[in-house]
C-alpha positions as a Python dict, from the first residue, in 0.01 Angstrom:
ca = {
    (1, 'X'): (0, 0, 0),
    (2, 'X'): (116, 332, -116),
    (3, 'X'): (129, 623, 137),
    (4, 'X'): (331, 859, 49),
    (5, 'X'): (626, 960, -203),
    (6, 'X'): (1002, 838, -60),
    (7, 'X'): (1067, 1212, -53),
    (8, 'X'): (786, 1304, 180),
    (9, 'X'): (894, 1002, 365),
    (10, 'X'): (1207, 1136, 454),
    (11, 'X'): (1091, 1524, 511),
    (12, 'X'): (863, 1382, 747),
    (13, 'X'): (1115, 1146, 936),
    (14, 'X'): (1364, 1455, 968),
    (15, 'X'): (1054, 1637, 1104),
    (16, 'X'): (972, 1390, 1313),
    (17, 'X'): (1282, 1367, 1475),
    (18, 'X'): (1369, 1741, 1469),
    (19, 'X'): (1048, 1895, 1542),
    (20, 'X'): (789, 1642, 1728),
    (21, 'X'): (1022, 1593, 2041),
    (22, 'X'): (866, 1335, 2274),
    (23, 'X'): (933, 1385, 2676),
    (24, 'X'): (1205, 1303, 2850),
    (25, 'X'): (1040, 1002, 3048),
    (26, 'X'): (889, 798, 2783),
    (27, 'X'): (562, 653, 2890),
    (28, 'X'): (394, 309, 2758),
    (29, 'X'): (201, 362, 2452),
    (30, 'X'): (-125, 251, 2708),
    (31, 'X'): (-40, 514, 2918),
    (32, 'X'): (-111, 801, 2644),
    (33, 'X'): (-423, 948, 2622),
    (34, 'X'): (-654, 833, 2296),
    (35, 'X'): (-898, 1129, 2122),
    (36, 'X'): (-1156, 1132, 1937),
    (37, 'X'): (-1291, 1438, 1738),
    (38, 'X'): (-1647, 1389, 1588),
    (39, 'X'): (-1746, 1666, 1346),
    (40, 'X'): (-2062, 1714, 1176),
    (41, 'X'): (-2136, 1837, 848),
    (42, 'X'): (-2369, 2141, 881),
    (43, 'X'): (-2480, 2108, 1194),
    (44, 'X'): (-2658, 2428, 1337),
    (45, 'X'): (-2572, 2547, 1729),
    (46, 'X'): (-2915, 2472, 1777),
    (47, 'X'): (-2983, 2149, 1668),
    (48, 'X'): (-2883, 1950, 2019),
    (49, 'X'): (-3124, 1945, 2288),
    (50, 'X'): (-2822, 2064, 2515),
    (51, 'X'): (-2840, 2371, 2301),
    (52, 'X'): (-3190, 2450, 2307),
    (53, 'X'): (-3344, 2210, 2032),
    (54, 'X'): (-3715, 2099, 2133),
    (55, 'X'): (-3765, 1885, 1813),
    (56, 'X'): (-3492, 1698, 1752),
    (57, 'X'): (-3404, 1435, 2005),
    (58, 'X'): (-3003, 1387, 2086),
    (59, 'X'): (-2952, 1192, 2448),
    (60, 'X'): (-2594, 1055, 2393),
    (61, 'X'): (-2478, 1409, 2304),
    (62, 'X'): (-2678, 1559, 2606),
    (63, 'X'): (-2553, 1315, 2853),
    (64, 'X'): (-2178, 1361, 2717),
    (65, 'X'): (-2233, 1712, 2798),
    (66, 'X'): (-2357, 1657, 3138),
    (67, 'X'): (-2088, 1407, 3179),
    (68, 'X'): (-1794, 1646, 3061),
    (69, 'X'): (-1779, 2008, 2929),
    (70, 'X'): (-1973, 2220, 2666),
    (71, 'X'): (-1859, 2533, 2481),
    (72, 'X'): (-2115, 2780, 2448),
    (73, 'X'): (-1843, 3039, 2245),
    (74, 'X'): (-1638, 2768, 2054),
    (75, 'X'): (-1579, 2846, 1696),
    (76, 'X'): (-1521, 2701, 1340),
    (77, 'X'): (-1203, 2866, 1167),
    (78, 'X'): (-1391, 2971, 898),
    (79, 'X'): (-1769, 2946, 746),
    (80, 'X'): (-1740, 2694, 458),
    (81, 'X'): (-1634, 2307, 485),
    (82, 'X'): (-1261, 2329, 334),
    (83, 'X'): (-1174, 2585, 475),
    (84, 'X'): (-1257, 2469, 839),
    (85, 'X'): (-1141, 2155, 816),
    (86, 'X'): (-797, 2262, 698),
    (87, 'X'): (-793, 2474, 1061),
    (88, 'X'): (-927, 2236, 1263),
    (89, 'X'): (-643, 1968, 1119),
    (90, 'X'): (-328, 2218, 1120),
    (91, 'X'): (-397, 2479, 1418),
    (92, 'X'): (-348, 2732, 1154),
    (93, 'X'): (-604, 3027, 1007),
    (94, 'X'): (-693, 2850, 677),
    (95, 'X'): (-568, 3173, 511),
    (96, 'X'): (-218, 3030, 573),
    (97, 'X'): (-299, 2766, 413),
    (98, 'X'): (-458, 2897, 93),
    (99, 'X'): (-778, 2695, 150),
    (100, 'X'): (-1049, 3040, 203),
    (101, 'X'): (-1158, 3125, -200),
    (102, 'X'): (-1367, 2792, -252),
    (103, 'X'): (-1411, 2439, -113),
    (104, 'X'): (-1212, 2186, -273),
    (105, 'X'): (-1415, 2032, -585),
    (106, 'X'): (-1370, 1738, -853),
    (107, 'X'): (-1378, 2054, -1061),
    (108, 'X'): (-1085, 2199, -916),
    (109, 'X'): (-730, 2182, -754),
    (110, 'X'): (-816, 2306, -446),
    (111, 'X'): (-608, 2061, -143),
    (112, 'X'): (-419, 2038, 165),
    (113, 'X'): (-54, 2154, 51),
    (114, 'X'): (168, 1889, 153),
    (115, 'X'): (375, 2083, 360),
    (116, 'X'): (126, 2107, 610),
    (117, 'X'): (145, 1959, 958),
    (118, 'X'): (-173, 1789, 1088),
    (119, 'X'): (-294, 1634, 1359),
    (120, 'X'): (-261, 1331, 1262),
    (121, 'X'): (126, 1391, 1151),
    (122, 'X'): (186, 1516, 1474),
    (123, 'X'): (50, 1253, 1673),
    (124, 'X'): (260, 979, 1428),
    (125, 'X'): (572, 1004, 1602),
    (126, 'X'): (384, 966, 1926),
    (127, 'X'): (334, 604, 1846),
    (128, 'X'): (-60, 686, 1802),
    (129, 'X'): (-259, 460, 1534),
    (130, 'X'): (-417, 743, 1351),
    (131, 'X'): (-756, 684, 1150),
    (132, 'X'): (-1057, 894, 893),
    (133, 'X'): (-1369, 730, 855),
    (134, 'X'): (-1618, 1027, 662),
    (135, 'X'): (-1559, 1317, 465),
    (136, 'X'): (-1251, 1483, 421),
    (137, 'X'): (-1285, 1761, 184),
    (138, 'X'): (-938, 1841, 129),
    (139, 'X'): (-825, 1740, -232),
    (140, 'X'): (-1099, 1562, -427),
    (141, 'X'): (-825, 1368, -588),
    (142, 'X'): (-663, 1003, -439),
    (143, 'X'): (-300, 1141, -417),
    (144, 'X'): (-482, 1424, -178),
    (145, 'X'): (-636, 1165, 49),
    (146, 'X'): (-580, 1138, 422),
    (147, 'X'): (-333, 899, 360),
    (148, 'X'): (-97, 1175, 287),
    (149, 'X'): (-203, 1388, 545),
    (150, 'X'): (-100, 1132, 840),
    (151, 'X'): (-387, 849, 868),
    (152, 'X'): (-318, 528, 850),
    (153, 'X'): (-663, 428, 758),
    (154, 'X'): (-900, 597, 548),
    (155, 'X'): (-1266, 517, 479),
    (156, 'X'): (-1481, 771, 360),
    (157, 'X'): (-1563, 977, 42),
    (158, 'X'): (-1324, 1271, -87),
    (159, 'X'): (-1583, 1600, -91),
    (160, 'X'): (-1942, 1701, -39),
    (161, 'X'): (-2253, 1461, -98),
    (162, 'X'): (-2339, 1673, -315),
    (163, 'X'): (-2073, 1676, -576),
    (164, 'X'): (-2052, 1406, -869),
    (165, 'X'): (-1894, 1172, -908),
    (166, 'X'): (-1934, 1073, -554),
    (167, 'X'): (-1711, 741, -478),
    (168, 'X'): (-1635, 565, -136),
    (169, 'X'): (-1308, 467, -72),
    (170, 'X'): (-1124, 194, 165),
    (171, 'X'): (-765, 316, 175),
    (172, 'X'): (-714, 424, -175),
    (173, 'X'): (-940, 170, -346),
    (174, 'X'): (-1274, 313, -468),
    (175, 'X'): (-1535, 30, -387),
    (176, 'X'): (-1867, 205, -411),
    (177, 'X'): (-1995, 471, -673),
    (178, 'X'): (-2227, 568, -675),
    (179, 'X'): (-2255, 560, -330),
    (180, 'X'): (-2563, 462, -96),
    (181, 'X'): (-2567, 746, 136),
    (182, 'X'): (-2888, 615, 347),
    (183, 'X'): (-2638, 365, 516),
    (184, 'X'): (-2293, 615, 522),
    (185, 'X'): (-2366, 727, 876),
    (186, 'X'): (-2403, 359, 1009),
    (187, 'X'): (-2108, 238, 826),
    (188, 'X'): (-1820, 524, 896),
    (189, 'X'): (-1923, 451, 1271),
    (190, 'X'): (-1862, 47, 1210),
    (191, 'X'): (-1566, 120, 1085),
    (192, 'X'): (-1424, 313, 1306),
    (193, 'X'): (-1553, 117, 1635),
    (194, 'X'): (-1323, -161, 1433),
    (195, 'X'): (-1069, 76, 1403),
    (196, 'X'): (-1071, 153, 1819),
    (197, 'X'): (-1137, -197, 1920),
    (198, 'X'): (-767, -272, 1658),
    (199, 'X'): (-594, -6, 1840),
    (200, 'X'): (-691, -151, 2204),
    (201, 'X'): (-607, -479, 2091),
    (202, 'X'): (-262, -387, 1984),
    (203, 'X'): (-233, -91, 2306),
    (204, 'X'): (-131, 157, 2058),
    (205, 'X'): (-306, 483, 2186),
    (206, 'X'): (-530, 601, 1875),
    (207, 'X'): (-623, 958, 1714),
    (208, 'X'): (-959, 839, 1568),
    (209, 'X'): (-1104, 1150, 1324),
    (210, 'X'): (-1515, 1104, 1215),
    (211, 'X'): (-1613, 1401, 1019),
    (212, 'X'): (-1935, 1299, 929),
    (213, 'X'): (-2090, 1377, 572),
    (214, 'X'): (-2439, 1474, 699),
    (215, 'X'): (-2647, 1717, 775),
    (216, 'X'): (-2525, 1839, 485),
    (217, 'X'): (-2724, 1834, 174),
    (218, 'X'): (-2872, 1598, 27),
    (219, 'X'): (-3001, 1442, 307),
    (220, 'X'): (-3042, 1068, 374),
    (221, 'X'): (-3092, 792, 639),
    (222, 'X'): (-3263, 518, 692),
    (223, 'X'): (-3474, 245, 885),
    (224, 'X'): (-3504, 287, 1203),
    (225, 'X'): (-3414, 695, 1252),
    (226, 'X'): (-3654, 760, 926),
    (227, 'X'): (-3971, 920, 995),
    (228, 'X'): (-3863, 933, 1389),
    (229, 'X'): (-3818, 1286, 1431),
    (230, 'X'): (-4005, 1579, 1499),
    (231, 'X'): (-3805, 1783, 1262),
    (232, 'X'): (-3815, 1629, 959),
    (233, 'X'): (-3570, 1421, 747),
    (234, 'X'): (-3317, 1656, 897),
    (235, 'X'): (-3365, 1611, 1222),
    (236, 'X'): (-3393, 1187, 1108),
    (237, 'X'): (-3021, 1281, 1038),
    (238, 'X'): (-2938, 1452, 1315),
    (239, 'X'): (-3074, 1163, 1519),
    (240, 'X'): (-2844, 915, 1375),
    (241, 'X'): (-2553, 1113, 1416),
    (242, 'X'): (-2631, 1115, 1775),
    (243, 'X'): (-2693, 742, 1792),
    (244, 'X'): (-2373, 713, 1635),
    (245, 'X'): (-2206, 901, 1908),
    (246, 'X'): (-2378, 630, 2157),
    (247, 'X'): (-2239, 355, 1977),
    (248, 'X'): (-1855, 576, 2021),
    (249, 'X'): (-1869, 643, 2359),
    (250, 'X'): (-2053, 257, 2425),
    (251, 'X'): (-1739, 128, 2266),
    (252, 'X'): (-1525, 255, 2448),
    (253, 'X'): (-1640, 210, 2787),
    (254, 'X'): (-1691, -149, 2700),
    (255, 'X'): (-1308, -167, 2597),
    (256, 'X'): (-1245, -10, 2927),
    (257, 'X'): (-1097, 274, 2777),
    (258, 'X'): (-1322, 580, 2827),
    (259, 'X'): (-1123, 722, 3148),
    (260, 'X'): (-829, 760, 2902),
    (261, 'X'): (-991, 900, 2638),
    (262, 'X'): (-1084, 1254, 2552),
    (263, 'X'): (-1360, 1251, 2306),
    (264, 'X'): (-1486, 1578, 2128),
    (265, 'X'): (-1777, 1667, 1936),
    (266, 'X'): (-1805, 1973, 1671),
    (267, 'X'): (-1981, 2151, 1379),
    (268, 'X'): (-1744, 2252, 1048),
    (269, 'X'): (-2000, 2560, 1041),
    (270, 'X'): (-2352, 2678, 1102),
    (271, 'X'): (-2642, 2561, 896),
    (272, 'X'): (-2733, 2563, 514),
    (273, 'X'): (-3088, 2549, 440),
    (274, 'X'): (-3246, 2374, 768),
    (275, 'X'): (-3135, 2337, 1089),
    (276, 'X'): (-3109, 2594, 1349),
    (277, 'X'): (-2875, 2876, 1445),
    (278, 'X'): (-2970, 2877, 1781),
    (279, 'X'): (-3036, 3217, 1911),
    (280, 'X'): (-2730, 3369, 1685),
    (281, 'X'): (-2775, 3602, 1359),
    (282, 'X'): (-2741, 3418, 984),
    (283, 'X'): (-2626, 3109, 886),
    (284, 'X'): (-2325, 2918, 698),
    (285, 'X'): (-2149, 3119, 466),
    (286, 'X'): (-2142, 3447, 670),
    (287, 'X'): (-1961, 3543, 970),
    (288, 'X'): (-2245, 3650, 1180),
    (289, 'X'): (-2226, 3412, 1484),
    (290, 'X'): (-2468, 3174, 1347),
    (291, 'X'): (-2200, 3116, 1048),
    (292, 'X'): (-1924, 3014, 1253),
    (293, 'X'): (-2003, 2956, 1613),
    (294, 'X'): (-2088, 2588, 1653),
    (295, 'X'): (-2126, 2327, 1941),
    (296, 'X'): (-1850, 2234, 2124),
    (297, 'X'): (-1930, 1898, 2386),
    (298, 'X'): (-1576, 1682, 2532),
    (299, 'X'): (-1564, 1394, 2739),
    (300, 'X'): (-1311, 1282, 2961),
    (301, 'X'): (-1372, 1074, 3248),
    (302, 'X'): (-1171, 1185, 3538),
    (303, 'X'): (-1023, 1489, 3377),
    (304, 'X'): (-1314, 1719, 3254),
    (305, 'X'): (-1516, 1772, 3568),
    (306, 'X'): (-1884, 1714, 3480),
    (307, 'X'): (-2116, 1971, 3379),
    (308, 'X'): (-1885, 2214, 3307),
    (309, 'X'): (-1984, 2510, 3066),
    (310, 'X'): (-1780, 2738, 2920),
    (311, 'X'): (-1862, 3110, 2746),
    (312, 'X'): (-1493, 3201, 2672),
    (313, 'X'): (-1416, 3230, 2317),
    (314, 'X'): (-1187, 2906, 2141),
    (315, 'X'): (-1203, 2791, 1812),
    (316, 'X'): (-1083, 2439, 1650),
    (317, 'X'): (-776, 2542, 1560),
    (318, 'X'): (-731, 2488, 1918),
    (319, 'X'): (-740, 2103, 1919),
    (320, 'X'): (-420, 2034, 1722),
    (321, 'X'): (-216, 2235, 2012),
    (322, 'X'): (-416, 2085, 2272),
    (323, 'X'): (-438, 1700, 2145),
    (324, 'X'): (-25, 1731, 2094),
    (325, 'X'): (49, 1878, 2413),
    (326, 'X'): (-180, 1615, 2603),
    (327, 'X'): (14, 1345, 2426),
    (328, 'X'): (324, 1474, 2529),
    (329, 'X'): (493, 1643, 2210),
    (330, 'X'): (635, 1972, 2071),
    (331, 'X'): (488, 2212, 1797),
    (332, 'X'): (654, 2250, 1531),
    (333, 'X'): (888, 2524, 1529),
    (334, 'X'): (933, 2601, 1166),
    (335, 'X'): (595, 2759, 1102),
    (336, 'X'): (341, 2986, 1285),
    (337, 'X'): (42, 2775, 1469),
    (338, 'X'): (-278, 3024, 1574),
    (339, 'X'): (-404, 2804, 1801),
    (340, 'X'): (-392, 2794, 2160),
    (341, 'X'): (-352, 2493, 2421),
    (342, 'X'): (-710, 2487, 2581),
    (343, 'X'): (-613, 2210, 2836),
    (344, 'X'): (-714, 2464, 3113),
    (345, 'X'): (-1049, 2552, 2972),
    (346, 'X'): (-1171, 2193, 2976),
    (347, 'X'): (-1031, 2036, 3309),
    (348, 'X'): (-1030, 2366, 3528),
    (349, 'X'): (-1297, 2620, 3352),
    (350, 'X'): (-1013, 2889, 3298),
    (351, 'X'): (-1045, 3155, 3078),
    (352, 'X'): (-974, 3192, 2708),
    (353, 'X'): (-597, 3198, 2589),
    (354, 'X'): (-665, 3387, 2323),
    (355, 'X'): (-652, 3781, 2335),
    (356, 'X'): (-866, 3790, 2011),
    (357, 'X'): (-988, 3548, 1741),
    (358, 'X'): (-1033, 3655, 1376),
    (359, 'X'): (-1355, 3546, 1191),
    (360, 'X'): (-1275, 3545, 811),
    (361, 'X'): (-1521, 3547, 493),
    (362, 'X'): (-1268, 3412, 233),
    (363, 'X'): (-957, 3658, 229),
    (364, 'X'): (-1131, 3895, 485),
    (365, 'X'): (-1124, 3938, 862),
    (366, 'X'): (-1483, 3961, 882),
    (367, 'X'): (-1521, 3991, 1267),
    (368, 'X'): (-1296, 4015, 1566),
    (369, 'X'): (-1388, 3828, 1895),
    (370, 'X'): (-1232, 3926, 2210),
    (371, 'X'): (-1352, 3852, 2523),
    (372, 'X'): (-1741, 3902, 2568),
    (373, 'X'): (-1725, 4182, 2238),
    (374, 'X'): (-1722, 4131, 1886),
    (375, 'X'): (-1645, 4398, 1611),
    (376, 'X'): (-1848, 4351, 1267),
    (377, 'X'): (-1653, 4431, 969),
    (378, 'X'): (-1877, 4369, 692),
    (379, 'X'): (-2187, 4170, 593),
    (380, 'X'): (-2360, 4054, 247),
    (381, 'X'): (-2660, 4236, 137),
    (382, 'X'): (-2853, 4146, -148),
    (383, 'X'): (-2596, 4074, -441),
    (384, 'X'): (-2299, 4257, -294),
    (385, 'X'): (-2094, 4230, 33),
    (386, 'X'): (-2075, 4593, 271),
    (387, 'X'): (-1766, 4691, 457),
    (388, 'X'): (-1820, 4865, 778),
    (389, 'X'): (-1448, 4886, 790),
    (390, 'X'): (-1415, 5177, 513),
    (391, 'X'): (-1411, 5570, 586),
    (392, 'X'): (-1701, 5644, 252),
    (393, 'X'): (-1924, 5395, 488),
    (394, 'X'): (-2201, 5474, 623),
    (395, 'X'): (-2057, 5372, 978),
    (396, 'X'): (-1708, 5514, 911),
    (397, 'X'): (-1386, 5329, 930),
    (398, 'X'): (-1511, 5213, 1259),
    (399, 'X'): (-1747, 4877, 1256),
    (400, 'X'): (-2029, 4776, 1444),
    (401, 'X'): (-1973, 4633, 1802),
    (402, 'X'): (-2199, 4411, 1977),
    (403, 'X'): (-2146, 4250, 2372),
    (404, 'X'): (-2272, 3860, 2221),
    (405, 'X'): (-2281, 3772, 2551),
    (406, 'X'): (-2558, 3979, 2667),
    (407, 'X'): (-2666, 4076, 2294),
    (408, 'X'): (-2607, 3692, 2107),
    (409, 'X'): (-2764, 3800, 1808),
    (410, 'X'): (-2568, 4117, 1716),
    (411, 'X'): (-2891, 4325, 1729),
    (412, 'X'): (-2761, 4639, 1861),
    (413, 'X'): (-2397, 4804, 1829),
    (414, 'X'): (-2227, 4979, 2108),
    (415, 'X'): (-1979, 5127, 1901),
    (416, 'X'): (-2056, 5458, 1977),
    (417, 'X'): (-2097, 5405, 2346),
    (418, 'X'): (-1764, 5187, 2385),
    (419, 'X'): (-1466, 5385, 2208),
    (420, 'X'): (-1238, 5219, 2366),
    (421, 'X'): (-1311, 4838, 2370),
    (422, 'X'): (-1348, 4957, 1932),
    (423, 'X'): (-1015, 5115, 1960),
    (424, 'X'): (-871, 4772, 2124),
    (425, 'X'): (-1025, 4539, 1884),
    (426, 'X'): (-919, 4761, 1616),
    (427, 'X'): (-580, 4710, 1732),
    (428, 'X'): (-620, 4347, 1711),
    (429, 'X'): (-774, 4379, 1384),
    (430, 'X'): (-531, 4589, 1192),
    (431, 'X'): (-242, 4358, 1350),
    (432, 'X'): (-408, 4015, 1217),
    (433, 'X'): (-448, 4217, 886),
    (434, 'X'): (-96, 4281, 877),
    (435, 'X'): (-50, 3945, 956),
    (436, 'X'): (-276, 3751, 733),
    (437, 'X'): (-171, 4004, 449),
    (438, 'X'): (-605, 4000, 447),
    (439, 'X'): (-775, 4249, 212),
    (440, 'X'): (-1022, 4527, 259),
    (441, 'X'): (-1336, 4561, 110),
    (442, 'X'): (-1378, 4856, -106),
    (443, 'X'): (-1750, 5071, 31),
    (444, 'X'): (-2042, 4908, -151),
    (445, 'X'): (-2281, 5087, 29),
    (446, 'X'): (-2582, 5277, -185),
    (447, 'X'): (-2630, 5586, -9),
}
């Protein structure tokens, strides 16, 4: 089985050795934590019962909150599917990484450059068993699959279910197209409790990666979640998602892992057509809160105390950082890494790491987060997309500021009342525009 060129083989041994440094008292493999991060496709903050949802029914992912922590400010790196799955895998703003004009297509060259470090290459030279079972959406070709990006196994389809052709793969091997999507949710999980009772078996610790292809559109299930919910096919889909985090968590307490095993559960964005935004303003594709703020549940027997909540701001560019550190290695030092270790957050409540965190619309820092604030920088109307970062706009070279902790659905701007918390997150904003080398939007606005 191929994996990767010979040259890449040796970059990545050199890196391993020089860059992913593990402690000075090596441990057994046992005795290193396993994760899990479960991501859904489309998901809306709104569509667990933990977070409000009165029609659709989700009791494993309620009780793992209860049981462990949930982020009620946790958000996706950006507010389309490449793009935030290329930050949630590297740590990095997916500016960096070239991944915020489109999502990658059959139609196009859009991928993962190989230089990049993810998770799953940092946890390598760990000794973890690292595995993808779902959609990975970054490079719709084979020689872009997860197998070059670090996993060792790989079963799952390349992009969106709604892209053509649409082919299932087992490592490299395309075995289904087209492919029966009523049965993908059951299947990635089978595979992937095979893949964590392999890794038990063989006490290698294990990085095990589910981003699930639903609820994006189109949507599908089957017998018995069909026809089961109050909210429609969607929420059908929703449904088995969360039965699929029973069978997870099941698993693993029945392997007598779960007390060494931090499992997490995420959105890539906020919803398309259905599903719910929660009490937050606009939906995927914008970076109003309802775009990119997402749920945000972890387990962890032992370690996260239970029924924790959280309102400080982190984003998933936070996990690779976190999962590395937990496991006992370095960073790499030979590129930047925006994320922050939130090890502190989920096992003592602490507060955020981060001074600010950007929210981009393609090349664009749309909105700056800091603390319980947020500064707007522009929003789509109609055909075109306004700056309120601009001195012709109609709100000046200033931007509208909303407290989405007492105001969560940007309703009403303090700007004018709060010159200096503006004048701060300005700061922040014209030194992450410096930083990301990220445009500004000419004034659009018809006066």
């Amino acid at each position: 089985m191929k994996f990767r060129s010979v040259s890449k083989v040796k970059i990545l041994g050199a890196i391993a050795l020089s860059l992913f440094v593990f402690s000075t008292t090596v441990n057994a493999a046992s005795d290193k934590p396993n994760f899990v991060i479960v991501m859904a496709d489309d998901l809306g903050y709104g569509d667990l019962g933990v977070y409000g949802s009165k029609l659709i029914k989700t009791p494993n992912l309620d009780r793992m909150a209860l049981d462990g922590a949930r982020f009620d400010s946790f958000y996706s790196s950006a507010n389309i599917c490449t793009a935030a799955r290329g930050g949630l895998l590297t740590g990095r703003y997916p500016i960096r990484l070239g991944l915020v004009n489109d999502v990658a297509r059959p139609t196009n060259e859009i991928h993962l450059a190989e230089e990049e470090i993810t998770i799953a290459e940092a946890l390598q030279p760990l000794g973890y068993r690292t595995g993808l079972f779902g959609k990975w959406h970054l490079g719709s070709r084979v020689e872009w699959s997860p197998l070059h990006a670090g996993f060792d196994t790989y079963f799952g389809v390349l992009h969106s279910n709604d892209m053509l052709p649409l082919e299932l793969y087992s490592q490299e091997t395309m075995i289904e197209d087209p492919v029966v999507q009523e049965t993908l949710t059951q299947r990635y999980t089978e595979q992937a409790l095979a893949f964590v009772e392999d890794s038990v078996a063989n006490e290698d610790p294990f990085f095990l990666y589910l981003p699930h292809s639903f609820p994006h559109v189109p949507l599908y299930t089957t017998a018995p979640f069909e026809g089961q919910s109050d909210a429609g096919l969607y929420g059908d889909v929703v449904e088995t998602i969360d039965w699929s985090m029973g069978k997870i968590l099941a698993k693993l307490e029945e392997l007598g892992v779960a007390d060494n095993t931090l499992v997490i559960f995420t959105s890539d964005n906020g919803p398309w057509w259905e599903g719910s935004p929660g009490p937050f303003r606009d939906r995927k594709g914008s970076s109003w809160e309802g775009g990119q703020r997402v749920p945000f549940i972890a387990q962890w027997p032992g370690t996260i105390p239970k029924g924790l909540v959280s309102n400080e701001p982190a984003m998933n560019i936070d996990l690779l950082p976190t999962l590395v550190a937990l496991a006992g290695g370095d960073l790499p030092n030979d590129r930047d890494i925006d994320g922050e270790n939130i090890t502190a957050m989920l096992t003592e409540n602490a507060a955020s790491p981060h001074e600010a965190l950007f929210l981009f619309d393609a090349d664009r820092i749309a909105g700056v987060r800091s603390g319980q604030w947020k500064l707007v920088l522009e929003s789509r109307y109609r055909t075109a997309t306004n700056s309120f970062d601009n001195p012709d706009s109609y709100y000046g070279p200033v931007g509208l500021l909303f407290d989405v902790v007492k105001d969560p659905s940007e309703t009403y701007s303090f700007a004018r009342e709060q010159p200096e918390i503006v004048n701060s997150l300005r700061a922040h904003l014209e030194r992450g525009q410096k930083t990301y080398n990220s445009t500004v939007l000419p004034n659009m606005w018809n006066r």
